[in-house]
C-alpha positions in Angstrom: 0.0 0.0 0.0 1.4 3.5 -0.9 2.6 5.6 2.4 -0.1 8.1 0.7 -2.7 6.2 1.1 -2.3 4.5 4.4 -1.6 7.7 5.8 -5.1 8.9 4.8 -6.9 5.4 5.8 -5.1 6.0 9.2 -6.0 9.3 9.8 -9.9 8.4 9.0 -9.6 5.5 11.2 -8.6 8.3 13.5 -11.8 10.3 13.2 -13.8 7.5 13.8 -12.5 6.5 17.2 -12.3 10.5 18.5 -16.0 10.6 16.8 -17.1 7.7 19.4 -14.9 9.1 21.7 -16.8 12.3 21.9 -20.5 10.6 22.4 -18.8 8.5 25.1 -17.3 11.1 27.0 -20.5 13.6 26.8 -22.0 9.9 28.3 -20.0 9.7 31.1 -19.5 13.2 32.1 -22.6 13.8 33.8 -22.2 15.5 37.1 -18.5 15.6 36.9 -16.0 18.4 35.9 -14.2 17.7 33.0 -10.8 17.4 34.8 -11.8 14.3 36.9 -12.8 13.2 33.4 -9.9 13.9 32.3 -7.8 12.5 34.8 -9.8 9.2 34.7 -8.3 8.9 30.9 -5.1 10.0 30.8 -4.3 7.1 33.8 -6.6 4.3 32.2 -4.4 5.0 28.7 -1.3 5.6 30.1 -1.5 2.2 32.1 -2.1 0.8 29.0 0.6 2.3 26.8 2.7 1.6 29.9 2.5 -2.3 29.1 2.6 -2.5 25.5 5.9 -0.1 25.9 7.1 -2.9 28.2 6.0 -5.8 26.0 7.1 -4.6 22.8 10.8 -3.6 24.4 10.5 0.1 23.8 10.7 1.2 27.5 14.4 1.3 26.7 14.4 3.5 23.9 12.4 6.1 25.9 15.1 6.2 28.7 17.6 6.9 26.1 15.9 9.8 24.2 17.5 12.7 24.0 16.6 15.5 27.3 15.5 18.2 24.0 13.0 15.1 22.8 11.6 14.4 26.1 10.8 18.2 27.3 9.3 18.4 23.7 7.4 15.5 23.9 6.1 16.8 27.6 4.9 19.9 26.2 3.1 18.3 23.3 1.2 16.1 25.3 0.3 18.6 27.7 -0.9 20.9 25.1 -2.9 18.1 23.4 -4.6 16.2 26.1 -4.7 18.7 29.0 -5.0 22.0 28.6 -6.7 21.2 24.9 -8.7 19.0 26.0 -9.5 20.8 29.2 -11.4 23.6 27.2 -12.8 20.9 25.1 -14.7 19.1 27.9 -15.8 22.1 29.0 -17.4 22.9 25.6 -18.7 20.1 25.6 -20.7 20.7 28.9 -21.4 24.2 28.2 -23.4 23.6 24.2 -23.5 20.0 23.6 -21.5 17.8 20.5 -23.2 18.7 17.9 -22.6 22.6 18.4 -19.1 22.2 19.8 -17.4 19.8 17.0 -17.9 22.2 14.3 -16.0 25.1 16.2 -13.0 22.5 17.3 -12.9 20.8 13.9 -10.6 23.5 13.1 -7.5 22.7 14.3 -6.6 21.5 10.9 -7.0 25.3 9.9 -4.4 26.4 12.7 -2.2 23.0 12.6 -1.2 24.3 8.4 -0.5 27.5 9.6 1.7 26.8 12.0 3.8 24.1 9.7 3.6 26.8 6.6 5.5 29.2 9.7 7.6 26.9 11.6 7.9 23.6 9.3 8.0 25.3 5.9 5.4 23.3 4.2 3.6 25.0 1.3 -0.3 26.0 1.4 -2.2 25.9 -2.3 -5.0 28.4 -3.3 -7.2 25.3 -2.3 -6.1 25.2 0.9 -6.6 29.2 1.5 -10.2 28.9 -0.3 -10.5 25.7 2.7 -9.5 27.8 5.1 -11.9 30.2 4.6 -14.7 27.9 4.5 -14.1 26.7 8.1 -14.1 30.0 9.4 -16.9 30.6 7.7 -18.7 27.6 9.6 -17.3 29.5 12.8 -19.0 32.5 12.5 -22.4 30.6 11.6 -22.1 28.4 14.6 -21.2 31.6 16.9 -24.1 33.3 15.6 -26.0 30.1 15.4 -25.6 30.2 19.5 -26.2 33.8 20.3 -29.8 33.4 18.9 -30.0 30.0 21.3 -28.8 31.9 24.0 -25.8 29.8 24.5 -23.2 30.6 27.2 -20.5 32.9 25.1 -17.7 31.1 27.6 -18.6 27.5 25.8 -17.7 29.1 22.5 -14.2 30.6 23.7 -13.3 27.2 24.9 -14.5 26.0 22.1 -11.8 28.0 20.1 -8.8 27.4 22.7 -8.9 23.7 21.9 -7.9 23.6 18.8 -5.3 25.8 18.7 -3.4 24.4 21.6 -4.5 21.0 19.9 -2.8 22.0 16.3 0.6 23.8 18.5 0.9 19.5 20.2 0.3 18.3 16.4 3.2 20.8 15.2 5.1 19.6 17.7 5.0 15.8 17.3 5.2 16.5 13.3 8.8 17.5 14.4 9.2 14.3 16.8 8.1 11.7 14.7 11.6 12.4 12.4 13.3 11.4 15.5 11.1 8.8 17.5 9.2 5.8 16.0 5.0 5.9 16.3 4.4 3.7 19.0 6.8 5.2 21.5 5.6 8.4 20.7 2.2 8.0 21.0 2.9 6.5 24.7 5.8 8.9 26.1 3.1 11.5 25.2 0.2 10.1 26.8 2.2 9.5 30.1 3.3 12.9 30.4 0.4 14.4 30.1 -0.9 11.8 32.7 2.3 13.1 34.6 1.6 16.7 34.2 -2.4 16.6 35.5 -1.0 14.4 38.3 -0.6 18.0 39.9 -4.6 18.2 40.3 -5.4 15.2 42.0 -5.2 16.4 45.5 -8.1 18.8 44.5 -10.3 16.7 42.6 -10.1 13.4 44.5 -13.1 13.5 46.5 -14.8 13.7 43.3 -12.8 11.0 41.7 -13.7 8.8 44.6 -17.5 8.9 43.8 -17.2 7.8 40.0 -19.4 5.3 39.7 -19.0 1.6 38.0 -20.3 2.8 34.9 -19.4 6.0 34.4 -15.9 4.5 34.6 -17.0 1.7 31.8 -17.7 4.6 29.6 -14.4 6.5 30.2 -12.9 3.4 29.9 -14.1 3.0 26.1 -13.6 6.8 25.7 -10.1 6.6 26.5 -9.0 3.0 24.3 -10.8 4.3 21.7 -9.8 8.0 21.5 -6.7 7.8 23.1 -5.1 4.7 22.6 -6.3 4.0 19.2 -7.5 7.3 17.7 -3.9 8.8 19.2 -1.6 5.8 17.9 -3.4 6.0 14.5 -3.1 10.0 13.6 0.5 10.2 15.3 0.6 7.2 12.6 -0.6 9.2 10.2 1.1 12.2 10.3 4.5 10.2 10.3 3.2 9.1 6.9 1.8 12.4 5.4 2.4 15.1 7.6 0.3 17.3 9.9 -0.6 19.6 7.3 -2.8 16.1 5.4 -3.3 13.9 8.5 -4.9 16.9 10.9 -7.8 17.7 8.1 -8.2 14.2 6.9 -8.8 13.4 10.7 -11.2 16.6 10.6 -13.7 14.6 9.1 -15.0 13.2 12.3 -17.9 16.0 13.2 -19.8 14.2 10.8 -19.8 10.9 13.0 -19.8 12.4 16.3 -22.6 14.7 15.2 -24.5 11.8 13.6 -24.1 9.5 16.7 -24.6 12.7 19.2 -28.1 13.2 17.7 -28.9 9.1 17.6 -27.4 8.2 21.1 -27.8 11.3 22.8 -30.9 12.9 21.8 -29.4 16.6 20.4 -31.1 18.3 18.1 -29.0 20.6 15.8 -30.8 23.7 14.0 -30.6 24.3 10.7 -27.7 26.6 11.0 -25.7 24.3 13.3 -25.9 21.6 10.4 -25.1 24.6 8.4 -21.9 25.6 10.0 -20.7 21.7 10.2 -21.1 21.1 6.5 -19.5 23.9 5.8 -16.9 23.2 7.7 -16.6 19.8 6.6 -16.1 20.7 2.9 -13.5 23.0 3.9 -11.7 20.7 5.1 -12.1 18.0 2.3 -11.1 20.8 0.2 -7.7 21.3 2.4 -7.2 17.8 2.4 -7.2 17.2 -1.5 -5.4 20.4 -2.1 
């Protein structure tokens, strides 16, 4: 198979498990903050990781990385999976899936500029036309929420997410020249599991009354979005690149709002379906460019 080719495949295989990732998590949440959430995750995949690191004999390799490739790596995963993904959760509980995908959806959009500034990769007409598609689908979705009367907070968050999501991409574009898929996935999970440690004194009572299966669904949330949907795009982009794997992978508002409105009973209005089809062609356009 051409490295083309499985690079896309991977990065769609990507979007589908953070697409059931999303509808899992918005499950389980409930009546707790998205940093015990998050905390929950980050410690069921990074126990995980931990062992296949161990099986497959690549513990080694990490202890011998370069100091400059682990404090990269560190930053990378805490950009990507906590402070990015502590605005996203709180999106998510402020207006719902199927309003908050479309605005996140565009860390492709940030993820190419930042490797057209820092990584020197080229950017087509097509990609600029794209672009301007998905922040098109922004504004509709903001506007979209004003008339619902939709905290303006969820929508900053909203925003935040996927530009300190595309600055961890950027960064592990730059890694995966130096350290293979599998350990980088890991190293990066575990730091970030490291790095929200620092929390747990203040959200353990809260962790303590998880129930049994709230922590099934976080469970499924984290193998599928984290262990597999992680492994796959870090797979990807060490095929393609960041600036084809991130909007490739952007495809996945249309399953997680598709599954959001069967499983969990949201009801998008016409300009919320609006703004994600918009967006969604902008980023098919970005991807074929």
């Amino acid at each position: 198979m051409q490295p083309t080719v499985a690079g896309i495949l991977m990065a769609l295989l990507s979007a589908a498990a953070w697409a059931i990732s999303t509808v899992l998590i918005k499950a389980g949440m409930r009546d707790k903050s998205p940093v015990t959430v998050n905390i929950v995750r980050l410690y069921i995949v990074s126990v995980l990781f931990a062992v296949i690191l161990g099986i497959t004999g690549r513990l080694h390799r990490v202890l011998s990385l370069p100091p400059l490739l682990l404090g990269i790596a560190f930053l990378s995963g805490v950009l990507g999976f906590v402070v990015g993904d502590y605005f996203y959760f709180h999106a998510l509980r402020r207006m719902g899936v199927s309003r908050t995908v479309p605005i996140t959806s565009t860390y492709p959009l940030w993820t190419m500029l930042w490797a057209f500034l820092f990584l020197g990769r080229s950017v087509s007409p097509r990609v600029v036309v794209g672009a301007i598609m998905v922040v098109a689908a922004i504004i509709i979705v903001k506007r979209a929420e004003e008339k619902e009367q939709a905290d303006p907070r969820g929508f900053i968050y909203a925003l935040l997410a996927p530009i300190s999501w595309s600055l961890a991409i950027l960064l592990m574009d730059w890694l995966t020249g130096y350290v293979d898929v599998l350990t980088l996935s890991g190293i990066r999970m575990i730091f970030a599991t490291l790095a929200i440690s620092t929390l747990l004194p203040r959200y353990l009572p809260e962790l303590k009354r998880i129930t049994p299966g709230e922590l099934l669904l976080l469970a499924g949330a984290a193998v599928s979005g984290l262990l597999i949907g992680q492994y796959t795009f870090v797979y990807s982009v060490d095929l393609v690149g960041s600036e084809i794997a991130a909007p490739v992978s952007a495809i996945n508002p249309v399953i997680a709002s598709a599954l959001a409105v069967v499983f969990l009973g949201e009801k998008p209005g016409r300009r919320i379906i609006e703004g994600l089809l918009l967006a969604v062609i902008g980023v098919i356009l970005i991807s074929t460019a």
